[in-house]
C-alpha positions as CSV (number, residue, x, y, z in Angstrom):
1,X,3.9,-13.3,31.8
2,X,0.9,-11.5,30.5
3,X,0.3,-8.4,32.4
4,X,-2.0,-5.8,30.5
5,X,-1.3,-1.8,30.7
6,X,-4.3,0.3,31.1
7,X,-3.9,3.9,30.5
8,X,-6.4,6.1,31.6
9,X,-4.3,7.8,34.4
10,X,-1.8,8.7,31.9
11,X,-3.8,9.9,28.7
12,X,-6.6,11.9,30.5
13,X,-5.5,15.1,32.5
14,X,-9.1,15.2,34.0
15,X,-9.1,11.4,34.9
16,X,-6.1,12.1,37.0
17,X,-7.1,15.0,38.6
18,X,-10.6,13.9,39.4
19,X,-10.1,10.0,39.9
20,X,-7.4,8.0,42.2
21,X,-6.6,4.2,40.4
22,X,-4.4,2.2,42.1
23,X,-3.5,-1.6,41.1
24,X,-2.3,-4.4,44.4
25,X,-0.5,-8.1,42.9
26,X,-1.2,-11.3,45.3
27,X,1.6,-12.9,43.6
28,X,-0.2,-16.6,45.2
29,X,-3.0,-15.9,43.0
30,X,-1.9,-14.6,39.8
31,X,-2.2,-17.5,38.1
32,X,-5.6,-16.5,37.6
33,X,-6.0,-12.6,39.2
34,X,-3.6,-10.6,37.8
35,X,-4.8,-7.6,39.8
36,X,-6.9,-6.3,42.4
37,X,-8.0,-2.3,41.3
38,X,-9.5,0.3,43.0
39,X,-11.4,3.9,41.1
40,X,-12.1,6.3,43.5
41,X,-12.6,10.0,43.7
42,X,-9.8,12.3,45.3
43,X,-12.8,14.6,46.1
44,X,-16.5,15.1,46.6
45,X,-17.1,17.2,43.5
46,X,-20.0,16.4,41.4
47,X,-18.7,15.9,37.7
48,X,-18.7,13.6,34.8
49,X,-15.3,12.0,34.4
50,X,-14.4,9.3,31.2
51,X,-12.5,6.7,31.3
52,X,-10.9,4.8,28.6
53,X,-11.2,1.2,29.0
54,X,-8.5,-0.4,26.7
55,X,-9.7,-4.1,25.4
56,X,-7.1,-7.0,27.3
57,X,-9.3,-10.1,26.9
58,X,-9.9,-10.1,30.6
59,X,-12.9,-10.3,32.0
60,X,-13.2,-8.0,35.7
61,X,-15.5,-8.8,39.1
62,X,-16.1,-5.2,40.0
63,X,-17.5,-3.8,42.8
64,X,-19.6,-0.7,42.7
65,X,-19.3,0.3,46.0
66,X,-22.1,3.0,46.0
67,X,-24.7,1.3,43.9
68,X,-23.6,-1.8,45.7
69,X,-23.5,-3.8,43.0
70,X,-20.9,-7.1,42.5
71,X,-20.7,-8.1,38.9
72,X,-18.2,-9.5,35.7
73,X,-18.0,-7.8,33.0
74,X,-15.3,-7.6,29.7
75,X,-14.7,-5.7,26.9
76,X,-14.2,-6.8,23.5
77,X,-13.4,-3.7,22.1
78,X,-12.0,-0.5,23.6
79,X,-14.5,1.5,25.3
80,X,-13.5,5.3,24.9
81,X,-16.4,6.8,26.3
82,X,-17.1,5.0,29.6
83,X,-18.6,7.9,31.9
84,X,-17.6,8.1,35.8
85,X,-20.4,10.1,37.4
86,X,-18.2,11.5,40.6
87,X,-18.3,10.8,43.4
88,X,-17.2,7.0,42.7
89,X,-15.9,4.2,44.5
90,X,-15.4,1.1,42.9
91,X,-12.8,-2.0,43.0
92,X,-12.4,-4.9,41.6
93,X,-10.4,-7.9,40.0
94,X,-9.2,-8.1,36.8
95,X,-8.7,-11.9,35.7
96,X,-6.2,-13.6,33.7
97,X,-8.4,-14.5,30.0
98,X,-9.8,-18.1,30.4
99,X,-10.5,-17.6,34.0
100,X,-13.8,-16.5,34.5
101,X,-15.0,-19.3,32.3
102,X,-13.0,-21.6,34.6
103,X,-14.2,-20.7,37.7
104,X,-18.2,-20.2,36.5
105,X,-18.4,-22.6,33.8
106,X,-20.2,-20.0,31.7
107,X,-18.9,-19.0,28.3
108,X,-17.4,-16.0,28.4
109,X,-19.0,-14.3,25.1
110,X,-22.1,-14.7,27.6
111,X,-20.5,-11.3,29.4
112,X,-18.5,-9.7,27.2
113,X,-19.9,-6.4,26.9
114,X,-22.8,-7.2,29.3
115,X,-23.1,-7.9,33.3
116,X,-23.6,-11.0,35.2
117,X,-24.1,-10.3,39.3
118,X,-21.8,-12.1,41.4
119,X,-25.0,-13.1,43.1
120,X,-27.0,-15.2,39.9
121,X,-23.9,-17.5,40.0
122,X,-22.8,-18.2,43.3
123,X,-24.8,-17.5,46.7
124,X,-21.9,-17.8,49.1
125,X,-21.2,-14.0,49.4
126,X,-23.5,-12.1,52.5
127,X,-24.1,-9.2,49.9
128,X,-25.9,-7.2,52.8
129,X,-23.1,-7.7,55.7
130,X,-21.0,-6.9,52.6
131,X,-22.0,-3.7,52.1
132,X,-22.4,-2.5,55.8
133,X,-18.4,-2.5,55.7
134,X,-16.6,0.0,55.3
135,X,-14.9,1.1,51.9
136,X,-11.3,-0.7,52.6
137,X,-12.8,-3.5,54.9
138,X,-14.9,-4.3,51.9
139,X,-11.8,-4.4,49.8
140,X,-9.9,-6.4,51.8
141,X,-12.8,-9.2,52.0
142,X,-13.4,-8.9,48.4
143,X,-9.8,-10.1,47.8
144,X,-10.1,-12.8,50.7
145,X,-13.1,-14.1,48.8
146,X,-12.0,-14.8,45.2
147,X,-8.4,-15.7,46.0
148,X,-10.5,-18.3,48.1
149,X,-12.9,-19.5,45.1
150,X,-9.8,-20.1,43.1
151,X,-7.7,-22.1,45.5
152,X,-8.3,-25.3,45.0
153,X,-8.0,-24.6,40.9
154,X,-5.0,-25.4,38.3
155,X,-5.1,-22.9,35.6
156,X,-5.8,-25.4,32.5
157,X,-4.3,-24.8,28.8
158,X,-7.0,-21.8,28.0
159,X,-6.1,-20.0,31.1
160,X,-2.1,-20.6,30.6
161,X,-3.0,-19.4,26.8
162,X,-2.3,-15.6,27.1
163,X,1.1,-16.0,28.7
164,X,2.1,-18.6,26.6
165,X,1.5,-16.6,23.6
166,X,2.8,-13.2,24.8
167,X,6.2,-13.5,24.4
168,X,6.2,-14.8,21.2
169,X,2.7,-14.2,19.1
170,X,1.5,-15.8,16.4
171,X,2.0,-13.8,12.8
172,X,-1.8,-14.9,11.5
173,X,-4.3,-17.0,12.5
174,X,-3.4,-19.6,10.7
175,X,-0.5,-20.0,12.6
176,X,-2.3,-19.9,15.8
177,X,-4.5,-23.2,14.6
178,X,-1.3,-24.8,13.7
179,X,0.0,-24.1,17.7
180,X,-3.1,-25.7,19.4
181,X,-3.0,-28.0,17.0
182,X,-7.4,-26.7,16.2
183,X,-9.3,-26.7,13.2
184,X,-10.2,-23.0,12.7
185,X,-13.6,-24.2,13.4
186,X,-12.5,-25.7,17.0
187,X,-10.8,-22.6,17.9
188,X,-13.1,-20.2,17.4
189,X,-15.5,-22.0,19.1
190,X,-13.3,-22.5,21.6
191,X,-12.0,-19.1,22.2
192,X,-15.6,-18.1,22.2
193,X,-16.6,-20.2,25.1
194,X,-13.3,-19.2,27.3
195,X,-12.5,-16.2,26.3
196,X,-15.6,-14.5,24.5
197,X,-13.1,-13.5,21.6
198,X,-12.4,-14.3,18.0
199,X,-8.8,-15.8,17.6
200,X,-8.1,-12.4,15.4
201,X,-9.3,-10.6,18.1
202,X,-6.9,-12.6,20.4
203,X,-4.0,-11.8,18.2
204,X,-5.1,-8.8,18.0
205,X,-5.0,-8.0,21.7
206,X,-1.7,-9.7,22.5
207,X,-0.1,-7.7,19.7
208,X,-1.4,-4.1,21.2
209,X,-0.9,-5.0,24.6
210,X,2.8,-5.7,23.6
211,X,3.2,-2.1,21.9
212,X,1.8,-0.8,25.5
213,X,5.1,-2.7,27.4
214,X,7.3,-1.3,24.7
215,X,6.1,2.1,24.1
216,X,5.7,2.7,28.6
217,X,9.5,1.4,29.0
218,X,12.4,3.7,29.8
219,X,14.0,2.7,26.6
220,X,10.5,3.1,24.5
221,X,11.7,2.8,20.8
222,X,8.3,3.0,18.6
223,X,10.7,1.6,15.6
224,X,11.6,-1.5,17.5
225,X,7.7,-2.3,17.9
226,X,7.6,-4.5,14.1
227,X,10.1,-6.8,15.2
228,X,8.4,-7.9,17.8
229,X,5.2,-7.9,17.2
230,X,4.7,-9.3,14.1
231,X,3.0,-6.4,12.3
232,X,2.9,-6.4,8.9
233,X,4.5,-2.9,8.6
234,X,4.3,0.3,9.9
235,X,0.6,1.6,8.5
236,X,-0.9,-1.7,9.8
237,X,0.6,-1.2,13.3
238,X,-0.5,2.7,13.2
239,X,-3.9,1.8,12.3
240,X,-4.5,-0.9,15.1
241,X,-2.7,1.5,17.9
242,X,-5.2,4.0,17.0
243,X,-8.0,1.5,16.8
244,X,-7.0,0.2,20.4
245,X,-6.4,4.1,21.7
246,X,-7.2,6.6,20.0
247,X,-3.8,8.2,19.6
248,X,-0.8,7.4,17.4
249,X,2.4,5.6,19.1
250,X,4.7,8.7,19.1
251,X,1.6,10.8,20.8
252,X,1.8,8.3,23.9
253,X,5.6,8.7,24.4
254,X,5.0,12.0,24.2
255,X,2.2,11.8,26.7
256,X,4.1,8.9,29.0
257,X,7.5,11.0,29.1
258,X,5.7,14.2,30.5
């Protein structure tokens, strides 16, 4: 199961106190949606919230519900300074990586740090009657709507990738090629077009996301992380958890136990 963490509500005191996040599971879906999100403020105060926007090698539909604006967008690196200007409403849907390339048939490095509207690919959303809802009636035929498009789908090898690899993840690249069975060349062509990564970055990813499930559990044990992981050692897993964060390991317990 690949489930990615993100943090913002638990590394930024003025995120929490400003901004409301809330994640909702349609376990009939997940194949392919992993979540359905919602940002919105607790209050009408005019500010200038960030968020941090940790990299998972999804891609998201997101609604901006007060722009009204539908669009997909991903990250391939964390983006630490994303500004909130409040008050904000948006929700979205944060896909599984390989599925937005399965259900568009555009490569995904064509939206990775960019944004595509909903509406240049597919014209069977009413975006006026969508946005003459209200707030949680919009939400609720948002998620009618793309656990529709992806009904009649079978998540195919680059979609079941990202699970398949979390449990156990590939020490280098190298090893990876040798799993699919790719010439490097293949692969990163191929992770290009369905996921908009490198296979590093992939690695990479899975790795960090891995740290998140350890270092957020009851029995977090930031010495356990190497074994399971497949760091090199200790400086090389330091240096990508800052890379991915910002922070060192034993300054999120800290932060995730208070």
């Amino acid at each position: 199961m690949y489930y990615p963490i993100q943090l913002p509500f638990l590394l930024n005191e003025e995120f929490t106190r400003v901004m409301n996040y809330q994640e909702k599971i349609i376990p009939e879906s997940s194949d392919f949606i992993l979540c359905f999100w919602e940002i919105s403020s607790k209050m009408n105060e005019l500010t200038q919230v960030k968020n941090v926007i940790i990299a998972d090698g999804c891609i998201d539909l997101i609604v901006d519900y007060d722009q009204k604006m539908i669009f997909f967008t991903g990250n391939q690196q964390t983006d630490f300074d994303y500004e909130i200007q409040t008050p904000a409403h948006f929700f979205g849907a944060r896909m599984m990586p390989g599925a937005f390339h399965q259900l568009t048939g555009i490569p995904a490095n064509e939206v990775m740090d960019e944004f595509l509207l909903l509406s240049d690919i597919f014209a069977d959303l009413d975006h006026d009657e969508f946005f003459s809802l209200s707030f949680p009636e919009a939400q609720e035929k948002f998620q009618t709507y793309l656990v529709r498009k992806f009904a009649e789908k079978h998540p195919n090898e680059f979609t079941h990738l990202f699970p398949r690899m979390s449990e156990t993840i590939p020490q280098t690249t190298e090893d990876l090629y040798e799993l699919l069975h790719f010439s490097p060349r293949q692969c990163q062509r191929l992770f290009s077009k369905n996921f908009g990564l490198t296979p590093k970055m992939v690695l990479s990813i899975l790795r960090f996301q891995k740290c998140l499930q350890i270092l957020t559990s009851e029995q977090a044990k930031p010495a356990d992380i190497l074994a399971v992981t497949n760091y090199y050692d200790q400086p090389h897993f330091n240096r990508d958890f800052k890379h991915h964060l910002g922070i060192t390991p034993l300054d999120l317990v800290a932060r995730y136990k208070n």
